[in-house]
N, C-alpha and C positions, 0 to 999 in steps of 0.2 A: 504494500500500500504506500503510495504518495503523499507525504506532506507538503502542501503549496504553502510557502511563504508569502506575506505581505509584503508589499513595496517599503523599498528601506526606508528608516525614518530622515528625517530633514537634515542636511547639512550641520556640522556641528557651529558653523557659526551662526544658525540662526535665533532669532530674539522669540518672546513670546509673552503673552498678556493672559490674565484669567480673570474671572471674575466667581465669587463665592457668594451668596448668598443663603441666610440659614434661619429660620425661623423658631420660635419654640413653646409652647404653654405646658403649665403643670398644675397639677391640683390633688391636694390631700386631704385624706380625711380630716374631719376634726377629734381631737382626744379630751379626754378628763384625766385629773388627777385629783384625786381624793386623801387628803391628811387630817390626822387626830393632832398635829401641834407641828407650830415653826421654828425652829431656829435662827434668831437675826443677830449674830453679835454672841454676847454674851446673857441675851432676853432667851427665853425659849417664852410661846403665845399658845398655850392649848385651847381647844375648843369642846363646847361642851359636848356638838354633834358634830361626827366628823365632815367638813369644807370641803367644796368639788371648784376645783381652778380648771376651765378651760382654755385650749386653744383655738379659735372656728374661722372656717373660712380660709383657711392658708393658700394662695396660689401665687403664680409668676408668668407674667408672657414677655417676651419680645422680640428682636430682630437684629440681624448684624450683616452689615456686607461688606466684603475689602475689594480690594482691585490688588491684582498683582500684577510687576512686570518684570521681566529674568532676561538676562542676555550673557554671552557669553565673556569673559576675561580672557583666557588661557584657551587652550586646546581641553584643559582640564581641570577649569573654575567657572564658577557659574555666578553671576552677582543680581539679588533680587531687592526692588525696593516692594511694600507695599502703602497702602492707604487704607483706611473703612472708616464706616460711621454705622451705631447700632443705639438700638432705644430699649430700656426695658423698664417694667412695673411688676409692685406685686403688692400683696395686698393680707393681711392677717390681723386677726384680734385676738384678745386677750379677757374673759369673763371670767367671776366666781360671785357662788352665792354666799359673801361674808355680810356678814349684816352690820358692823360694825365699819362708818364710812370711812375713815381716817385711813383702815387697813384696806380697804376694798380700792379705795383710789389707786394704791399702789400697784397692783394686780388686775386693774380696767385699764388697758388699753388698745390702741388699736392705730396700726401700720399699713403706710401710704407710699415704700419710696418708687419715684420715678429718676430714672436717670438718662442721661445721652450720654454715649462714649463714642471718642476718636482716635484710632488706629493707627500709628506708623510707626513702620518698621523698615529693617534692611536685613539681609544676610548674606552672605559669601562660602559656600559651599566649592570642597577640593575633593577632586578622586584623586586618591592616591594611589590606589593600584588600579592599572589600567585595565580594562575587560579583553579577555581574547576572542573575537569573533572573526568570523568566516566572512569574506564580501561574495554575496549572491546578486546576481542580477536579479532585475524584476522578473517575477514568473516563473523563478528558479524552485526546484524542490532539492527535499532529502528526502532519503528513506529512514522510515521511524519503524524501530527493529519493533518495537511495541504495539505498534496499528495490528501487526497478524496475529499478536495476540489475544490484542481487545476484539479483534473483529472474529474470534472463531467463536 
């Protein structure tokens, strides 16, 4: 059996651009935790029934995308800059049924952040050991001692 090769890849001095784009949301349950007494310090705070603190609502979305651009330095260095810009939010609170407002303030809250971030970078990438390959014309094959076996 025949294995047909691809046309070989592009000159080694050519440049090249990408673009990334990545999106994301999450969402978790919400939990309780249930305590008979705090510890703050050197206070401990018991309660007469055991307090349920929860977390509700937890999630996160956003978005990021970069631009990349690479070209070559060397026969075998590669130098890439990039750029992006990405947005994200999330969102959580914070309840319990303490009856007692002074303590309960401390343990009601509730989370809003939104942010924008910007991206840049560079890197400079070296092969040190060269690869040894075969130059094939286009449309060139081998034979892959494996194909008669996958193929029986």
């Amino acid at each position: 059996m025949r294995t047909w090769l691809p046309t070989p890849p592009p000159a080694a001095n050519s440049r090249s651009a990408s673009l990334g784009i990545t999106a994301y949301a999450n969402e978790s349950d919400d939990f309780d935790v249930t305590l008979d007494e705090i510890h703050l310090g050197g206070v401990t705070i018991s309660f007469r029934e055991p307090q349920t603190f929860s977390v509700g609502d937890p999630e996160d979305e956003g978005w990021k995308a970069r631009l990349v651009y690479s070209w070559p330095l060397q026969q075998s260095a590669i130098a890439s800059i990039w750029a992006g810009s990405g947005e994200s939010e999330a969102t959580s609170a914070t309840t319990s049924d303490l009856i007692e407002q002074c303590i309960k303030n401390i343990f009601e809250q509730s989370f809003s952040p939104d942010e924008s971030i910007l991206y840049l970078g560079a890197s400079f990438a070296v092969q040190i050991v060269h690869r040894q390959s075969k130059s094939l014309a286009p449309g060139s094959y081998i034979e892959n001692p494996m194909a008669s076996s996958i193929s029986k």
